[in-house]
C-alpha positions as CSV (number, residue, x, y, z in Angstrom):
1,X,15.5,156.3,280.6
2,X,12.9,157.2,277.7
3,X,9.8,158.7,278.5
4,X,7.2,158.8,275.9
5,X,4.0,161.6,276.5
6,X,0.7,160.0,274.8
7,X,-2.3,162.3,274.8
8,X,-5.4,160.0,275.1
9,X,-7.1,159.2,271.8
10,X,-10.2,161.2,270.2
11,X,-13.3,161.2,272.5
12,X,-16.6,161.6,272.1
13,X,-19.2,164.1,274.1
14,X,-20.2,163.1,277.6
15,X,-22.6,164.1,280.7
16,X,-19.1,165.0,282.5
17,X,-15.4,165.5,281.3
18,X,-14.2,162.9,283.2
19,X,-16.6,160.0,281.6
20,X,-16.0,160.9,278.2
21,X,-14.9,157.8,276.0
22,X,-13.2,157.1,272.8
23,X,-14.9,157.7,269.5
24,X,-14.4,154.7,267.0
25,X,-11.8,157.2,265.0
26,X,-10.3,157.4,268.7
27,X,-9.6,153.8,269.3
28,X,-8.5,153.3,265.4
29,X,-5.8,156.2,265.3
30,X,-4.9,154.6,269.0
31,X,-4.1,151.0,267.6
32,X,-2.6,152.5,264.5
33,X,-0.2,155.2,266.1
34,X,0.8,152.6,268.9
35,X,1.7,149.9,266.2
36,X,3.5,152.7,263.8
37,X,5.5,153.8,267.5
38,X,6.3,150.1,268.1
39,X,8.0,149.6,264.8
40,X,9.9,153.1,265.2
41,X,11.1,151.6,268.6
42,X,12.1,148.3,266.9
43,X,14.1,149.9,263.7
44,X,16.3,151.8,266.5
45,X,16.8,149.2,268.7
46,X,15.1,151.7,271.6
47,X,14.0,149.6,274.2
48,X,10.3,148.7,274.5
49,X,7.6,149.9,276.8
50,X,8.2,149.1,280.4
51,X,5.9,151.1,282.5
52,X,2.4,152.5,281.7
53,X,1.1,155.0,284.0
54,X,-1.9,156.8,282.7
55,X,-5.0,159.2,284.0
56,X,-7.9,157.6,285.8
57,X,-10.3,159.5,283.4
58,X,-12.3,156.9,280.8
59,X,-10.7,158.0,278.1
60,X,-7.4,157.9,278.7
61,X,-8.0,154.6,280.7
62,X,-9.1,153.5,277.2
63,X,-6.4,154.9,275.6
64,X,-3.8,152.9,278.0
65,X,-5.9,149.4,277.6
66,X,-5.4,149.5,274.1
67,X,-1.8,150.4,274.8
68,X,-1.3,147.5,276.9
69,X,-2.9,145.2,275.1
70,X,-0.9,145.8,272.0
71,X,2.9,146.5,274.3
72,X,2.7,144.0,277.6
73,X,4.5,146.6,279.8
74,X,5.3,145.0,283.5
75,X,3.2,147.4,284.8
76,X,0.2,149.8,283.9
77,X,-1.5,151.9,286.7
78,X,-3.4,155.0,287.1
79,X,-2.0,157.6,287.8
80,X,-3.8,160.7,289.8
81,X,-0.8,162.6,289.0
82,X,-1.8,162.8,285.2
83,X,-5.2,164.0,285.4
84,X,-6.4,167.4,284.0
85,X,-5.0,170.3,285.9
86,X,-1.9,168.6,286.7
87,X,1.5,170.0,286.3
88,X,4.9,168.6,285.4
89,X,6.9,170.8,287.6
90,X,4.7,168.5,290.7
91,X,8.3,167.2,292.5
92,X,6.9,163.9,292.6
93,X,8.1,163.7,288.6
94,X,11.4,164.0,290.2
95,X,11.3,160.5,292.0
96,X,9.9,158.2,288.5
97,X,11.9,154.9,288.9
98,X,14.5,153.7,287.2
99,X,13.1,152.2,284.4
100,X,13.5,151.4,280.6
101,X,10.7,153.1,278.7
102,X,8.1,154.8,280.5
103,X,4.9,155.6,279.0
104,X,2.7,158.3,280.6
105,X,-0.6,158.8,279.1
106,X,-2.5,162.1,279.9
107,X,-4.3,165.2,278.8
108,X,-3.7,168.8,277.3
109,X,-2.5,170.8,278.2
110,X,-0.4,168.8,280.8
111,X,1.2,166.3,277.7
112,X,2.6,170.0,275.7
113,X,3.3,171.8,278.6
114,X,5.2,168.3,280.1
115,X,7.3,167.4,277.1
116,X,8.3,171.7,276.8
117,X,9.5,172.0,280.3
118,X,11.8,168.6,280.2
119,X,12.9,169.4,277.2
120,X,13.2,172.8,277.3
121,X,11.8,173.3,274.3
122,X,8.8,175.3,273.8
123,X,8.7,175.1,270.0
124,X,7.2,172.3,269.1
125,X,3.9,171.9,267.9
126,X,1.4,170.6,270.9
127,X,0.0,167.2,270.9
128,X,-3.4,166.3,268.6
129,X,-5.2,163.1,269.8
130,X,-3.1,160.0,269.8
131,X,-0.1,162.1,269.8
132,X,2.5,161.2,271.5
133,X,6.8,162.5,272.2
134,X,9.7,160.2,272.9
135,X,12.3,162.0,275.3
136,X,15.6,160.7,276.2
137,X,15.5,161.5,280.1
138,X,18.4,161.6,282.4
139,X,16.6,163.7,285.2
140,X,12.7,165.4,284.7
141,X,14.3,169.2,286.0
142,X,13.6,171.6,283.4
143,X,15.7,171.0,280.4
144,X,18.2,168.1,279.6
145,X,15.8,166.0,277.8
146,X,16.7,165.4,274.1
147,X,13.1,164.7,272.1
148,X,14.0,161.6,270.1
149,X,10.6,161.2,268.1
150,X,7.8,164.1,268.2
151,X,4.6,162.8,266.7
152,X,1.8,165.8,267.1
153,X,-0.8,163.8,265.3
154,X,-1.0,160.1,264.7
155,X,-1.3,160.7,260.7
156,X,2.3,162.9,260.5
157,X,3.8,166.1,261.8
158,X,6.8,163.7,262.8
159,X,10.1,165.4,264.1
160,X,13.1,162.7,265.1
């Protein structure tokens, strides 16, 4: 299975964390690193997004509409699993179905911390806005993954 780990897209200021949306830069880096990951996906024949599970919070909600919009995955639900404070090592991670290309979009410092522990590689840089990290999954225990595409920001910092 792949698993790709988006961090939502720029946001602006808010009233409360949770409410806070995408800035117009937010929802143009968005469009553009979701079009630049859909041709990556295409030129190695990787299969496309399946599954779209992404934080309740407005601005990855945001993030994920655009996502949809631009991918048609089968499915795309929130997620409470992905909200701030949550952690990869939750056992739940253990039981992700069986299919093609899942998509999770979330939140620092879970998306780093996430794409680390499956990978077992605690080098690489963390995700900017609209970041995002394609692993090749066989099981989401710590280690085994192999990162296929590691995109910290949506304007370079690429490692395939």
């Amino acid at each position: 299975m792949l698993l790709t780990v988006w961090r939502h897209g720029e946001a602006g200021l808010a009233r409360c964390d949770a409410e806070r949306e995408l800035t117009a830069r937010g929802r143009a880096e968005v469009v553009s690193a979701a079009e630049a990951f859909s041709l990556w996906i295409t030129q190695f024949g990787h299969p496309h997004v399946s599954h779209l599970r992404y934080s309740p919070l407005t601005r990855t909600s945001q993030t994920a509409a655009i996502l949809n919009r631009l991918w048609h995955p089968a499915c795309c639900v929130a997620d409470e699993l992905l909200v701030p404070g949550a952690s990869p090592t939750d056992s739940v991670w253990q039981t992700t179905d069986a299919a093609a290309h899942v998509v999770l979009v979330s939140h620092e410092p879970f998306v780093s911390r996430a794409i680390a522990l499956w990978s077992d590689d605690d080098a690489l840089p963390s995700l900017l806005p609209s970041g995002c990290a394609t692993l090749d999954v066989l099981s989401l225990e710590r280690g085994g993954a192999t990162v296929l595409r590691h995109q910290s920001s949506p304007k370079g910092g690429s490692h395939e």
